[in-house]
DOLUM-947134 format. One record per residue (C-alpha): chain; x, y, z negated. Coordinates in Angstrom, 2 decimals, decimal comma, padded with zeros to 5 digits. Example, Ala and Ser with C-alpha at 12.3 -4.5 7.8 and 13.67 -1.06 7.14 Angstrom:
<pt><chaine>A</chaine><c1>012,30</c1><c2>-004,50</c2><c3>-007,80</c3></pt>
<pt><chaine>A</chaine><c1>013,67</c1><c2>-001,06</c2><c3>-007,14</c3></pt>
REM end
This chain:
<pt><chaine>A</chaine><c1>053,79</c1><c2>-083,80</c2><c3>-068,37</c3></pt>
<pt><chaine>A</chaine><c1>051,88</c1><c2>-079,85</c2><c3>-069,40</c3></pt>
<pt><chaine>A</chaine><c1>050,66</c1><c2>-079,80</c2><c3>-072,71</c3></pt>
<pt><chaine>A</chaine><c1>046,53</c1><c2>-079,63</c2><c3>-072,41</c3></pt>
<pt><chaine>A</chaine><c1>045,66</c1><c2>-075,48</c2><c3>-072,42</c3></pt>
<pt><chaine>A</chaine><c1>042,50</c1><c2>-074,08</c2><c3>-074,47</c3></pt>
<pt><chaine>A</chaine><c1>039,82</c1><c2>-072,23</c2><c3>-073,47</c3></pt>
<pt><chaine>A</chaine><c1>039,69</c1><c2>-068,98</c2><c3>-075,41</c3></pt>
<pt><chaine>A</chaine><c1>036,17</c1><c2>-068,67</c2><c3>-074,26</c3></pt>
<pt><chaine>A</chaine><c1>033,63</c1><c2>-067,21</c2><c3>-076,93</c3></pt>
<pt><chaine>A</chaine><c1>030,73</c1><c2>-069,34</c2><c3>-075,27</c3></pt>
<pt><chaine>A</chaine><c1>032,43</c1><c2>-072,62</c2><c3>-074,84</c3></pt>
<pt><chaine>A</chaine><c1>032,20</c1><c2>-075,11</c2><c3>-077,21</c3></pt>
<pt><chaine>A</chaine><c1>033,44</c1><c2>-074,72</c2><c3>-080,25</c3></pt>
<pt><chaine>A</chaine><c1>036,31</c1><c2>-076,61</c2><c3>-081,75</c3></pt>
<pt><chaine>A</chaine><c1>035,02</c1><c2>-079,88</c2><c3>-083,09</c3></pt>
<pt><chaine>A</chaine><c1>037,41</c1><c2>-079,90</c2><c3>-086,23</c3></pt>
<pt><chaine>A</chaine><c1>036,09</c1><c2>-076,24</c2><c3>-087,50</c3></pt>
<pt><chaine>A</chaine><c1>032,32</c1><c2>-076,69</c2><c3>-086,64</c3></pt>
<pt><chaine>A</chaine><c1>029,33</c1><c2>-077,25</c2><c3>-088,77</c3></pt>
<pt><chaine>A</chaine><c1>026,32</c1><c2>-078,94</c2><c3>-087,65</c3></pt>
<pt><chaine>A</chaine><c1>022,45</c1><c2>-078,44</c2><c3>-089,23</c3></pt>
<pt><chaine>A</chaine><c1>021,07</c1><c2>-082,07</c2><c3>-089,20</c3></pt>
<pt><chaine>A</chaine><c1>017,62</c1><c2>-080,79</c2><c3>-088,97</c3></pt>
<pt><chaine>A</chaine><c1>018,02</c1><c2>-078,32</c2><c3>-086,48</c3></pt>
<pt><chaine>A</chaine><c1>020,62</c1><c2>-078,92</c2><c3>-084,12</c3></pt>
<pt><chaine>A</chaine><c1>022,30</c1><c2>-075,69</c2><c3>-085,00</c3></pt>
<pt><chaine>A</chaine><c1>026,49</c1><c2>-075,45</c2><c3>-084,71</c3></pt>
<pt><chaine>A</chaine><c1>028,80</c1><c2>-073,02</c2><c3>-085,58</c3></pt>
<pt><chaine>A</chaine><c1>032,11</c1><c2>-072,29</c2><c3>-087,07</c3></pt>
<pt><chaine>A</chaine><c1>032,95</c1><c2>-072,80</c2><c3>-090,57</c3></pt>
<pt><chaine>A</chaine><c1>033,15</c1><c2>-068,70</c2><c3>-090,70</c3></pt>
<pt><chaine>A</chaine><c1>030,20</c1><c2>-068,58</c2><c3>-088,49</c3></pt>
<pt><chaine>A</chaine><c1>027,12</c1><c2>-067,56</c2><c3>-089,23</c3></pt>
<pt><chaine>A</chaine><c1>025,88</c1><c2>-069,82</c2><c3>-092,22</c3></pt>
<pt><chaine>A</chaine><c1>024,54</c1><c2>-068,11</c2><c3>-095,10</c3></pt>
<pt><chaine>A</chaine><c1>026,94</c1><c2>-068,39</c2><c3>-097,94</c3></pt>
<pt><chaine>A</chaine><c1>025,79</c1><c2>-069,05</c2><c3>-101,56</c3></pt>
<pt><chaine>A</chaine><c1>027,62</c1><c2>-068,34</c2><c3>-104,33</c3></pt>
<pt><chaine>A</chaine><c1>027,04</c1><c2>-070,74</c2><c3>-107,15</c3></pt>
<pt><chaine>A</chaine><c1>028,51</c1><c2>-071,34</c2><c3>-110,68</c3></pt>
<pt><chaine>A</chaine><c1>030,31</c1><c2>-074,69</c2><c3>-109,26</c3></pt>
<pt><chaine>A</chaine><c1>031,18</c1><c2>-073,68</c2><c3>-106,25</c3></pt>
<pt><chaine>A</chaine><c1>029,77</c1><c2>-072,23</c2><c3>-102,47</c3></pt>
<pt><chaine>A</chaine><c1>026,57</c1><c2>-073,47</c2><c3>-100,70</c3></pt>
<pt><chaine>A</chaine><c1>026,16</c1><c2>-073,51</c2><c3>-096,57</c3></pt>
<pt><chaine>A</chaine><c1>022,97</c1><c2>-072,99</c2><c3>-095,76</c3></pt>
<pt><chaine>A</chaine><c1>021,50</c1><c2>-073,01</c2><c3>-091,97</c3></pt>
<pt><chaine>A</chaine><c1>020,60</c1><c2>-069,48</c2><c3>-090,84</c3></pt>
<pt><chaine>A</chaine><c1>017,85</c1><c2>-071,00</c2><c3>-088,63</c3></pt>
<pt><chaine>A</chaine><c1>015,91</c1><c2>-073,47</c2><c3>-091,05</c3></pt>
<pt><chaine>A</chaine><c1>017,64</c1><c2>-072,86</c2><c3>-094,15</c3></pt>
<pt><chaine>A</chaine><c1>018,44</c1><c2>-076,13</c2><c3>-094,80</c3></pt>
<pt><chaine>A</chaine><c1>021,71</c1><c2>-077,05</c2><c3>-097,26</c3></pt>
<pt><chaine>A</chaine><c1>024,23</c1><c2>-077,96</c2><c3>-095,27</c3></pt>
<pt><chaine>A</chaine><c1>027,04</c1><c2>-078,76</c2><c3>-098,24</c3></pt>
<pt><chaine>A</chaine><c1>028,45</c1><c2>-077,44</c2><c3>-101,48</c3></pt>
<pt><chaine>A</chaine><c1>031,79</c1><c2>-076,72</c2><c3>-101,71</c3></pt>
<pt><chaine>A</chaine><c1>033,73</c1><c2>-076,63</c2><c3>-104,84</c3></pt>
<pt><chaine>A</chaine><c1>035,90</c1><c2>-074,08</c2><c3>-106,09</c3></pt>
<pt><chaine>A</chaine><c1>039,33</c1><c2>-074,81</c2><c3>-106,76</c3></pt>
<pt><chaine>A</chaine><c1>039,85</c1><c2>-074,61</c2><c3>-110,57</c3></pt>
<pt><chaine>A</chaine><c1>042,78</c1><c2>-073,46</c2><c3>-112,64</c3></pt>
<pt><chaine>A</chaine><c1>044,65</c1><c2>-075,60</c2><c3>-114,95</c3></pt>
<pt><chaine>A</chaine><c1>043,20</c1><c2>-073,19</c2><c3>-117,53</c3></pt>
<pt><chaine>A</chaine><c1>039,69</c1><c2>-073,75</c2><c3>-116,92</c3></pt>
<pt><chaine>A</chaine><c1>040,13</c1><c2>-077,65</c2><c3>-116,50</c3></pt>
<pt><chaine>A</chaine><c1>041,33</c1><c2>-077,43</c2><c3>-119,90</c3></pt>
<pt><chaine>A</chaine><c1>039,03</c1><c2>-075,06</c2><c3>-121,10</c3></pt>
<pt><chaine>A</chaine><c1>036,50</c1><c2>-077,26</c2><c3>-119,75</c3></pt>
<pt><chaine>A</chaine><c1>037,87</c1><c2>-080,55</c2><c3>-121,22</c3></pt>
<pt><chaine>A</chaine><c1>037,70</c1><c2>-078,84</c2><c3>-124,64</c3></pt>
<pt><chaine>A</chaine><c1>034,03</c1><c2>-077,53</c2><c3>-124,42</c3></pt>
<pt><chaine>A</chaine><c1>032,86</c1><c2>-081,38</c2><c3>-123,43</c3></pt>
<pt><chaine>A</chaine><c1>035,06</c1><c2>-082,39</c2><c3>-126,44</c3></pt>
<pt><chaine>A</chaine><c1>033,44</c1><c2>-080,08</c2><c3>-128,88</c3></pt>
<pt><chaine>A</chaine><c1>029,85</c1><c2>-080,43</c2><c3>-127,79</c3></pt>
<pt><chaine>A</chaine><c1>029,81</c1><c2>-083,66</c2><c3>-127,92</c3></pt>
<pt><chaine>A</chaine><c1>031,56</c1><c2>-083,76</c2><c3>-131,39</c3></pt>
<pt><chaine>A</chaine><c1>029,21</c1><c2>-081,29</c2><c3>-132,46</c3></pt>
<pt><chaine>A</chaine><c1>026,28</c1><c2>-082,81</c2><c3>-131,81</c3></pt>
<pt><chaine>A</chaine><c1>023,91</c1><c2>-084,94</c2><c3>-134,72</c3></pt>
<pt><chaine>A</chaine><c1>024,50</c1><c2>-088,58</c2><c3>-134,81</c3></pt>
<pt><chaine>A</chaine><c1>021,51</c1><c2>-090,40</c2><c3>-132,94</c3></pt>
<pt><chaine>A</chaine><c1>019,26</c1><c2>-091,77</c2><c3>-135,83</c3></pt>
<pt><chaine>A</chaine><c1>018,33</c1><c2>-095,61</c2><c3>-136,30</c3></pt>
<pt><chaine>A</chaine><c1>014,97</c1><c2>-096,71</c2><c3>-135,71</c3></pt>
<pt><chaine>A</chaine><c1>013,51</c1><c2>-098,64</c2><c3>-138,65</c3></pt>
REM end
């Protein structure tokens, strides 16, 4: 039995497991492709480059450090802030 070969071709279809697809319009193309690529304070944004439409977010891979960091600012924020007062 061969083992299946793969087209190296630039204009075939691309491989199903690495593509992207715009639900609005149709478009497809690598992960690496040609989306536009946000950078955002929680992580990266695909955008299509034909209707700009978001795609998905992505979110960055954190460090132990800044899940802790993190952890601590919720802690103290919410700590910090003035008791709720009672309706009378």
């Amino acid at each position: 039995m061969s083992r299946p070969t793969h087209s190296t071709d630039v204009d075939g279809p691309p491989d199903g497991k690495s593509v992207l697809f715009c639900p609005v319009c149709d478009h497809q193309s690598p992960v690496d492709g040609d989306w536009v690529v946000r950078e955002r304070a929680t992580g990266v944004e695909y955008r299509c480059p034909v209707c700009d439409e978001r795609l998905t977010e992505r979110e960055r891979e954190r460090t132990p450090m800044a899940r802790a960091w993190s952890a601590w600012i919720r802690a103290a924020s919410a700590w910090l802030r003035p008791p709720k007062r009672l309706r009378v």
